[in-house]
N, C-alpha and C positions, 0 to 999 in steps of 0.2 A: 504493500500500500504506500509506504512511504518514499520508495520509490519511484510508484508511477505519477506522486503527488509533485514528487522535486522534476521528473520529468517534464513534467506540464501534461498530462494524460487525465488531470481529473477538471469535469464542470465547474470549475471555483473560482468568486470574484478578485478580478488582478490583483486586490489591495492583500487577498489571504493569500495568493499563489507568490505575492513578493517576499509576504511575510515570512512566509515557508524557507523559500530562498535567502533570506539573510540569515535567518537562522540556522540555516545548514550550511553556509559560507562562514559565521560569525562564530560558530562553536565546534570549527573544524570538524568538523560528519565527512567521513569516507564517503557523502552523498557531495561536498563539495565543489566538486571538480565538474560533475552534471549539471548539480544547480546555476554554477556560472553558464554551460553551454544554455541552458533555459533560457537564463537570461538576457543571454547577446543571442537567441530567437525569436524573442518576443518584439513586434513590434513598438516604435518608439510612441504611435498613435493609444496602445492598449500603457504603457508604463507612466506616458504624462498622463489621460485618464486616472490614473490606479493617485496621481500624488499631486494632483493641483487641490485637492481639496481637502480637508482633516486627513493624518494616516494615523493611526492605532502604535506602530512602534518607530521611533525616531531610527530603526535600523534599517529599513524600509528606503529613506531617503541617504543614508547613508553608501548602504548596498549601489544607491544609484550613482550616485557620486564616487566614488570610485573604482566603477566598472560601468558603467553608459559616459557615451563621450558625446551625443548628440549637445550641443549648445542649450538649447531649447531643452532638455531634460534637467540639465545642468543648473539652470536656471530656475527653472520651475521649482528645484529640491533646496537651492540655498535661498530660495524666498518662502519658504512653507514655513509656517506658524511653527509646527511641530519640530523643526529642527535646530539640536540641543547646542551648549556652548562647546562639547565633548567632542561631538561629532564634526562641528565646527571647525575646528583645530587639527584633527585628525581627517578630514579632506582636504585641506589648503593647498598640503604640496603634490597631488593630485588634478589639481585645476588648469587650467589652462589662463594665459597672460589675463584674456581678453575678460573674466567672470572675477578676477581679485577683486576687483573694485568692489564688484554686489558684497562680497566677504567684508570687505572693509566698510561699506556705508551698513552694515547690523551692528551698530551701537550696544543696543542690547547685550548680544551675545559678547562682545569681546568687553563688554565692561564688568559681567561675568566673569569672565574668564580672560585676563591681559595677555594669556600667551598665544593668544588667536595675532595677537600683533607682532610676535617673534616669529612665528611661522610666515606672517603675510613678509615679512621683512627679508625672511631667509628664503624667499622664492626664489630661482635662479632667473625666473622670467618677470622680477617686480620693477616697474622703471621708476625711473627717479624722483618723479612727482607722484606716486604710487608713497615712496619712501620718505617723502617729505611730509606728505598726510599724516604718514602714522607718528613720524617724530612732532610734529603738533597737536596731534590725538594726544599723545603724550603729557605733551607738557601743559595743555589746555583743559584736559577732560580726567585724564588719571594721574596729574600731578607726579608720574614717575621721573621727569628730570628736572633738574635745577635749572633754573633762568640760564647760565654758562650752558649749559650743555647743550640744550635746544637751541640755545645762540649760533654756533658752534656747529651742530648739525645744520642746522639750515644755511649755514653758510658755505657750507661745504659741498652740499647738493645745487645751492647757485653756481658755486665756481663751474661744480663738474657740468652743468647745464651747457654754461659760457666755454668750456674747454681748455679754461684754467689749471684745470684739477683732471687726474688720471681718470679714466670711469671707474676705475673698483674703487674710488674712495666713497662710490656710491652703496657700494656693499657689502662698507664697513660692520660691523657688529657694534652696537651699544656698551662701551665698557661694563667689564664685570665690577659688583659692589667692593669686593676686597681689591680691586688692581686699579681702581678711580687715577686718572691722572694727574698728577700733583700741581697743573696748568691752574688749576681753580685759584680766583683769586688773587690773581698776577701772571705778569707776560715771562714768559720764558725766553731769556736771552740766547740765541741759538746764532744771532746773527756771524759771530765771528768764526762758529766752528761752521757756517755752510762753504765758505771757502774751501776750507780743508776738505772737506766731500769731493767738493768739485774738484779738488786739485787729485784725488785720488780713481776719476772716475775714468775709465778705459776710453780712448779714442774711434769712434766709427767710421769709416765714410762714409758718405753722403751724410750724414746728419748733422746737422748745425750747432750750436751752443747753444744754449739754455739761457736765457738773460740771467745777471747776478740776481738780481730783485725778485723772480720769479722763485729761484731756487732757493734764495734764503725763506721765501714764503713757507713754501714746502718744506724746509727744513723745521720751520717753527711749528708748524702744523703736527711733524712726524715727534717733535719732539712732547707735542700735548696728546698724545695718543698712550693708553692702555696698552698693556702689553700685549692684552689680548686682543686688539685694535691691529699690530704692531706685525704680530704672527699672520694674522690676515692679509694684510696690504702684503708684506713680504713673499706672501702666497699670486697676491695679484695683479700688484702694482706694475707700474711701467718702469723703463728703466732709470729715471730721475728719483722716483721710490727704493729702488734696488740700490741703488750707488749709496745712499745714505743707508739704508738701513743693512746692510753691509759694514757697517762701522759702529754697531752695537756689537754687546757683546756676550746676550744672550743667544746662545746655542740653537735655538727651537727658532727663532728667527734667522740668525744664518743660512739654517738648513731649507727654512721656508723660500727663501731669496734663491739658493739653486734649483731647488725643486718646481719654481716657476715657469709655467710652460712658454714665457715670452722673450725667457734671458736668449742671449746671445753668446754664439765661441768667443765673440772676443770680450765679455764679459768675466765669460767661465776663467780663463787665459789671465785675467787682470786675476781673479779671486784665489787662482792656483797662486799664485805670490806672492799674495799678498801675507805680512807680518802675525797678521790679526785673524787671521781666517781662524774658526774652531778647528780641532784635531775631524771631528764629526763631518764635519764637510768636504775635508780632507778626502775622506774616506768615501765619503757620494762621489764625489767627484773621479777619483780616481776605480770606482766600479763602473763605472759607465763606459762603456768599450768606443763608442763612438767620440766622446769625449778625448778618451787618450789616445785616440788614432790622430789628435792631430801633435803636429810637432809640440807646438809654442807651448799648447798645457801639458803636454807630459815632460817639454823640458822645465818649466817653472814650478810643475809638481813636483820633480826631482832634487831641485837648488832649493828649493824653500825649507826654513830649518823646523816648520811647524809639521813636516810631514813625518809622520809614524817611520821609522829608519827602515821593517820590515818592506811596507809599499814603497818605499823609494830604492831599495836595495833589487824589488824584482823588475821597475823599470829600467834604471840605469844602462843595463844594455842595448835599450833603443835610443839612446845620449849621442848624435853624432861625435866626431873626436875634437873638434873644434871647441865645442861646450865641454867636454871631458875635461880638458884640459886646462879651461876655467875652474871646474868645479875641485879639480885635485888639487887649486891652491886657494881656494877659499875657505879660509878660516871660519866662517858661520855654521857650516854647516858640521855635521857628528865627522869624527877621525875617522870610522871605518867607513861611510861613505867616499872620504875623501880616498883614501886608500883605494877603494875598490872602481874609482875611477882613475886614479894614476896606474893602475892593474892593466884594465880595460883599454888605455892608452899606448901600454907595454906592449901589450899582445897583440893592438889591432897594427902597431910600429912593425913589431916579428913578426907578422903574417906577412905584411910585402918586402919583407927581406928575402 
């Protein structure tokens, strides 16, 4: 019976056959896997019938939301009376660009429940003005930020609008309450060290300078941000984001800054060298085979004295004899490195003898 019922085989009104269907979706039933095919069978003309008007269980509209993709169904379920703050939150990142907004003008429900506005925020499809809403939601309606901080947000979503500001500083995350930025309450003087960024950041072609004025912005900006702010951009940013935060000296942000899918070799090539680089990075770095197939970063992985001796000792052999012969008199770097390129110079010398 209960399975001719998930099948759709019995006479019963759409509202009990959905019913059926979320509940054997929702309490995981070895009937699951049917009840979804029922589901994407049923006409969307019988499913918006069954939910424009009162439904019995808020699972109903749920089940729809997350398995019907029609618009118009879509619709129909995050506008119904019956659907809960719970369920709210838990379809968000299921939605498509075009329906957040419906999500966000129910006051109601996310005043119930504020994390329906962490969800709308961590949509990968939330735009900027989408973003800006909810950070005035905020500080208008549920008093969760300080006067600073919504200042602050919103101005940041202007730059990125104007093209000031990178886009991901569009999708930033709201500092955490233990990591607050100590920006509150005073400007943070950043201006003298954004030279020094710039003076450390790798050369491109084709890409121009950065105006000073722009960059020390950015620098000020990078320097009021949460760590947990900080990990993110690192994760996202462009590479005037990257350059700077590159010269912090948390770990978990380094590693976020190579990890990012828009760095560049000649980035990578500056960070293999760099004094400062974590041991951690070292090590991303030098696992990535495409990476070390090019010269410049497996010779500056090699020379640099922050690299673990073990990975520097198994590249060295691809060290043309020119750099060999550098590195066997450079004093920065460990004595048996050194050695084992005045070795390698020995041997490659008696091979054309």
């Amino acid at each position: 019976m209960a399975a001719t019922l998930i099948g759709g085989g019995l006479p019963i009104p759409a509202e009990d056959l959905l019913c059926a269907l979320s509940h054997a979706v929702f309490t995981d039933s070895p009937l699951s896997g049917k009840a979804l095919e029922t589901l994407a069978s049923l006409p969307s003309s019988i499913v918006m019938g069954a939910i424009l008007g009162p439904v019995e269980s808020p699972d109903v509209l749920g089940l729809v939301l997350l398995h019907r993709h029609e618009p118009e169904l879509l619709e129909a379920a995050l506008l119904n009376g019956a659907l809960t703050a719970e369920w709210m939150e838990r379809a968000i990142p299921a939605l498509p660009e075009s329906h957040l907004e419906i999500a966000l003008n129910n006051q109601v429900l996310w005043i119930q429940r504020p994390t329906i506005l962490d969800a709308l925020e961590a949509h990968p499809a939330g735009t900027t003005n989408l973003k800006r809403r909810i950070t005035e939601f905020r500080k208008e309606v549920l008093g969760q930020l300080d006067s600073y901080s919504a200042k602050e947000r919103i101005e940041i979503l202007d730059e990125v609008d104007s093209g000031a500001l990178d886009k991901s500083w569009a999708e930033l995350p709201l500092p955490t309450e233990d990591e607050a930025p100590e920006a509150h309450g005073h400007a943070l003087q950043v201006q003298d060290e954004a030279p020094a960024a710039a003076h450390d950041r790798p050369a491109e072609a084709g890409q121009g300078t950065q105006s000073p004025s722009r960059h020390s912005t950015v620098a000020q900006r990078i320097m009021k941000l949460a760590p947990n702010q900080k990990i993110v951009l690192a994760l996202k940013g462009g590479k005037e984001e990257r350059t700077i935060l590159m010269q912090e000296a948390n770990r978990l942000i380094q590693a976020n800054v190579v990890r990012n899918g828009r760095i560049t070799e000649g980035e990578i090539a500056h960070i293999a060298q760099m004094r400062t680089t974590h041991e951690e990075v070292i090590r991303i770095i030098s696992n990535n085979r495409e990476w070390v197939r090019k010269y410049q970063i497996l010779k500056n992985l090699v020379s640099n004295p922050r690299t673990p001796l073990p990975i520097a000792m198994s590249l060295i052999g691809r060290v043309n004899e020119f750099d060999l012969k550098h590195m066997s008199k450079d004093r920065n770097i460990p004595d048996a490195l050194r050695r084992e390129a005045q070795r390698q110079v020995e041997r490659r010398t008696a091979g054309r003898g």
